[in-house]
C-alpha positions as CSV (number, residue, x, y, z in Angstrom):
1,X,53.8,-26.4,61.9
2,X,50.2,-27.2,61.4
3,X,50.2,-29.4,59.0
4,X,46.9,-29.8,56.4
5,X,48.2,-32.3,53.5
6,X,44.7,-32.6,52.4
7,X,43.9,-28.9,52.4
8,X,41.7,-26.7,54.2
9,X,40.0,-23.5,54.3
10,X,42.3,-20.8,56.5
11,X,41.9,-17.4,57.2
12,X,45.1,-14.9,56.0
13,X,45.3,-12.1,59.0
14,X,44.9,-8.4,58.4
15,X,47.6,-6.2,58.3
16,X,49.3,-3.4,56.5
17,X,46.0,-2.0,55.2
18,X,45.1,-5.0,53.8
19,X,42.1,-7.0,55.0
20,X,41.6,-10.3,56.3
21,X,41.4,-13.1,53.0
22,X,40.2,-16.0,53.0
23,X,42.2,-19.3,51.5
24,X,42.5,-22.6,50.8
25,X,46.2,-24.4,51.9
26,X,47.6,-27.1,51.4
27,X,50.9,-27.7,54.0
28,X,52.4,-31.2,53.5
29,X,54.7,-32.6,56.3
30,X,58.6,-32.0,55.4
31,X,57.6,-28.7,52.9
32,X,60.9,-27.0,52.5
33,X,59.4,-24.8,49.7
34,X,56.0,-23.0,49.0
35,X,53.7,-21.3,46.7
36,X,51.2,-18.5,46.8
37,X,48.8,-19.1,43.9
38,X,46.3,-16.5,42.5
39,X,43.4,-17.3,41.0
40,X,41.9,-16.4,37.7
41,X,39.6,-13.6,36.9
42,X,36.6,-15.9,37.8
43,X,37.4,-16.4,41.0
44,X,38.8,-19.2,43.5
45,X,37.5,-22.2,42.3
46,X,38.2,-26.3,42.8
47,X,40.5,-25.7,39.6
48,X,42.7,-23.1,41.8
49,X,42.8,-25.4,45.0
50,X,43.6,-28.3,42.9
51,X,46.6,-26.2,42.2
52,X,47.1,-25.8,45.6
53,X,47.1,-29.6,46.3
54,X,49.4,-30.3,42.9
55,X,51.8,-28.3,44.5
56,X,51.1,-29.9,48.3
57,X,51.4,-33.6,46.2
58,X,54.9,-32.5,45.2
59,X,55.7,-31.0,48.4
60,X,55.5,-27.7,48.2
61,X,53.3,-26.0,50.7
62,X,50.8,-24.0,48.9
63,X,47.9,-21.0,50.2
64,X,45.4,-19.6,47.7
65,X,43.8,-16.5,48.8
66,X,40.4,-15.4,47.4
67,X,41.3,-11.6,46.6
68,X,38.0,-11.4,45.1
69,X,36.7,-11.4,48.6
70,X,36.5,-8.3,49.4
71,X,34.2,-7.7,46.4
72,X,35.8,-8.4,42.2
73,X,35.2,-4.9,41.5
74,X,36.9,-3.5,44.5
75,X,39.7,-6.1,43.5
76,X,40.2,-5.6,40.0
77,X,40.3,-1.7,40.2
78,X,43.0,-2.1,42.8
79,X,44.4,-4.2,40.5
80,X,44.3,-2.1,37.2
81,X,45.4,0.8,39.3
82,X,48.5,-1.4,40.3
83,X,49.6,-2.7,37.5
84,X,51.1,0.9,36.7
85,X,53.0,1.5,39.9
86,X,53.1,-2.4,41.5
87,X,51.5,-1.1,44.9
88,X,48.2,-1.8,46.0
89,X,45.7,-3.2,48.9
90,X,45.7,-6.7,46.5
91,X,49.6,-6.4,46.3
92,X,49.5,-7.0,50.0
93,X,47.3,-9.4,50.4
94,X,49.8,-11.6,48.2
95,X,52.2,-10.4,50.7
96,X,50.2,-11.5,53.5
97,X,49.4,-14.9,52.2
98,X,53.2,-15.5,52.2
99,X,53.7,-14.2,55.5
100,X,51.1,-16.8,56.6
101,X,52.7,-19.8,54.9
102,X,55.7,-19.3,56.1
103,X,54.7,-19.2,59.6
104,X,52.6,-21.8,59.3
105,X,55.1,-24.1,57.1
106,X,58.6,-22.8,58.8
107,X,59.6,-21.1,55.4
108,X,61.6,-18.1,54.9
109,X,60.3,-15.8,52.0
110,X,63.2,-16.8,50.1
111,X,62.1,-20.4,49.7
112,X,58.3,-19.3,48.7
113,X,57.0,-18.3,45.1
114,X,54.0,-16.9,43.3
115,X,52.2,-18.5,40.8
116,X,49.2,-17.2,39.2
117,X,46.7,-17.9,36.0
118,X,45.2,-15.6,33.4
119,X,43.7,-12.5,36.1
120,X,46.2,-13.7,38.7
121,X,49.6,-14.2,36.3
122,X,49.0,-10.5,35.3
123,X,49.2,-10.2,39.3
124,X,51.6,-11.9,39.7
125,X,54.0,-10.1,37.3
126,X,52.7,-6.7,39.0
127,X,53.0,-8.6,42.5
128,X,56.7,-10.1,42.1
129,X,59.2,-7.4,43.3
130,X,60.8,-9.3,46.5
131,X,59.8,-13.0,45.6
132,X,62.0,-15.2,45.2
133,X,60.3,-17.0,41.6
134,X,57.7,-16.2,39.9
135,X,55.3,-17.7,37.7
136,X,53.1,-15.8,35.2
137,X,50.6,-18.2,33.2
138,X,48.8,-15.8,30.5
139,X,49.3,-13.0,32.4
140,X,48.7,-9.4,30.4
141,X,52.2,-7.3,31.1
142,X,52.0,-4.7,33.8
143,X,54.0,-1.4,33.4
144,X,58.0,-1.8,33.3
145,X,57.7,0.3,36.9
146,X,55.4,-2.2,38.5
147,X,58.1,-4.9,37.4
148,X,60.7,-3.6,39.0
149,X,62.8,-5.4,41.6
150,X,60.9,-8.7,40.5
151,X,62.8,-11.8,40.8
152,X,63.2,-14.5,38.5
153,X,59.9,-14.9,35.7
154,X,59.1,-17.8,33.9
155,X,55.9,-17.0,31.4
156,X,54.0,-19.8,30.0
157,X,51.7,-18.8,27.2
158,X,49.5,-20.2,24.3
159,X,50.2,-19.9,21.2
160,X,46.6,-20.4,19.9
161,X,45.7,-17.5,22.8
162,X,44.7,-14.5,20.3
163,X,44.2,-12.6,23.7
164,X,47.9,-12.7,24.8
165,X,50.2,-12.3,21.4
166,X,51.8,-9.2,23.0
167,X,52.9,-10.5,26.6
168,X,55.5,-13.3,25.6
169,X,57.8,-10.8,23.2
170,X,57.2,-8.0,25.9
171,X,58.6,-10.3,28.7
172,X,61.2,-11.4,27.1
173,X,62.3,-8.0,26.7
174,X,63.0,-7.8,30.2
175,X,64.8,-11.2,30.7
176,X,61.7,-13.3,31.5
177,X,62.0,-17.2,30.9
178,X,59.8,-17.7,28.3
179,X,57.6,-21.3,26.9
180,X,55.4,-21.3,24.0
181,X,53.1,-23.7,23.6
182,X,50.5,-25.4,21.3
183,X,47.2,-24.1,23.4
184,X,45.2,-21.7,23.9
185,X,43.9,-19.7,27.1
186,X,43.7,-21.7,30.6
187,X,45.4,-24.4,29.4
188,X,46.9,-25.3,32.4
189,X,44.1,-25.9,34.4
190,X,40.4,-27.5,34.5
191,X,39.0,-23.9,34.1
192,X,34.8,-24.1,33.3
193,X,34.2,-21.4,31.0
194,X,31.4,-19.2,31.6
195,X,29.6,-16.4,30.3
196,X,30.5,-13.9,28.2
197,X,34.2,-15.1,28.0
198,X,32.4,-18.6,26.2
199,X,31.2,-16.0,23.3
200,X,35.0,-15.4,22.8
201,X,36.2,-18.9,22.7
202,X,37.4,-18.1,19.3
203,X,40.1,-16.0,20.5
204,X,40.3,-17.8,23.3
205,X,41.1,-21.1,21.8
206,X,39.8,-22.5,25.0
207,X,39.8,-26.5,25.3
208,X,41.7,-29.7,26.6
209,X,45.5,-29.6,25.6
210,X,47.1,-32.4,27.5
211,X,50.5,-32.1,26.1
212,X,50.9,-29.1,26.4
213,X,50.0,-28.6,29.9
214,X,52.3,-31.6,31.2
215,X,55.4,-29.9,29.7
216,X,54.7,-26.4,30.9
217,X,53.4,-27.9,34.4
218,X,57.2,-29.9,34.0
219,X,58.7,-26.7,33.2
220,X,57.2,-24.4,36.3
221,X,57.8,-27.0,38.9
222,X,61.7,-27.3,37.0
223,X,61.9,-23.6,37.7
224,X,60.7,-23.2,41.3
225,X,62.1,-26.1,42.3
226,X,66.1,-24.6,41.0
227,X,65.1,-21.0,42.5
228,X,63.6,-21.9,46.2
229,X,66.4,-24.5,46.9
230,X,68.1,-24.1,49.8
231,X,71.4,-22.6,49.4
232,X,74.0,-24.3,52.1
């Protein structure tokens, strides 16, 4: 195990048609769980790798991969594309970036989960068949077809978020652990806001929510932590 508490840039191999993708990690000594976290739809930023490391402070070992790497349009229609049938170059990238951490952390898959924000909880919805947790933070709702075979959900969602009103009754439809809270879009992390999504802050409700992101940040870490213990 190389170990990178502080986190540092890495390189996620090639393989299965997908290409090499860049990321950040974060692999704390002792991890006997991990995290793949996908960014939002502006990108790896310091807001995603500070996931990264609020996951490597609680030690989880964590990998961010910049799917947008290989160019945001390619990405996102691979994406769209996927989030009818769950199968796509992006798909394994995800896959990829778990392989990595758990060679480089001495995890089975069964111990690592996906975690992803606004663009990258979508993904992860359409990404989860064969992890063992996931973690969809206002996500849109792929097809039921690209959900199937995922493992345990939890959503978190705002209720201020005009954007998302649909996704939380949809996933709860198909078991998903649900939270609701008093916030709007991106609560959850220290997401800068640019152009043209500021024009829609409205519907949005983009701002600072405190509260509401320590209790769904204590909910996620609740959930991962009960589904990739180690079972003797």
């Amino acid at each position: 195990m190389t170990l990178l508490p502080d986190g540092r840039e890495v390189m996620i191999p090639a393989g299965d048609g997908a290409p090499e993708t860049p990321a950040f990690a974060v692999l704390p000594e002792g991890a006997k769980r991990g995290v793949v976290v996908i960014h939002e739809l502006f990108g790896r930023r310091p807001e995603i790798d500070a996931v990264a490391r609020k996951f490597g402070e609680a030690g989880y070992a964590a990998v961010a991969p910049d799917l947008f790497h290989r160019g945001r349009v390619a990405c996102l229609v691979d994406v769209f594309r996927a989030m009818k049938t769950g199968r796509g170059v992006s798909v394994v990238q995800g896959r990829n970036a778990r392989a990595w951490l758990c060679a480089n952390a001495a995890l089975s898959k069964d111990h690592v989960g996906l975690i992803g924000f606004c663009f990258g909880g979508g993904y992860a919805l359409l990404a989860g068949s064969g992890w063992a947790a996931v973690s969809t933070n206002y996500g849109p709702v792929p097809s039921a077809e690209a959900m199937r075979g995922i493992g345990p959900v939890i959503g978190c969602y705002g209720k201020r978020d005009r954007t998302m009103t649909k996704s939380p009754a949809q996933l709860r439809e198909r078991l998903a652990e649900i939270e609701s809270f008093d916030a709007g879009h991106s609560f959850l992390t220290d997401t800068k806001v640019t152009f043209p999504f500021n024009l829609a802050s409205a519907a949005y409700a983009f701002g600072s929510y405190p509260e509401a992101r320590a209790a769904a940040w204590d909910k996620i870490f609740a959930f991962f932590d009960h589904h990739l213990a180690s079972r003797a």
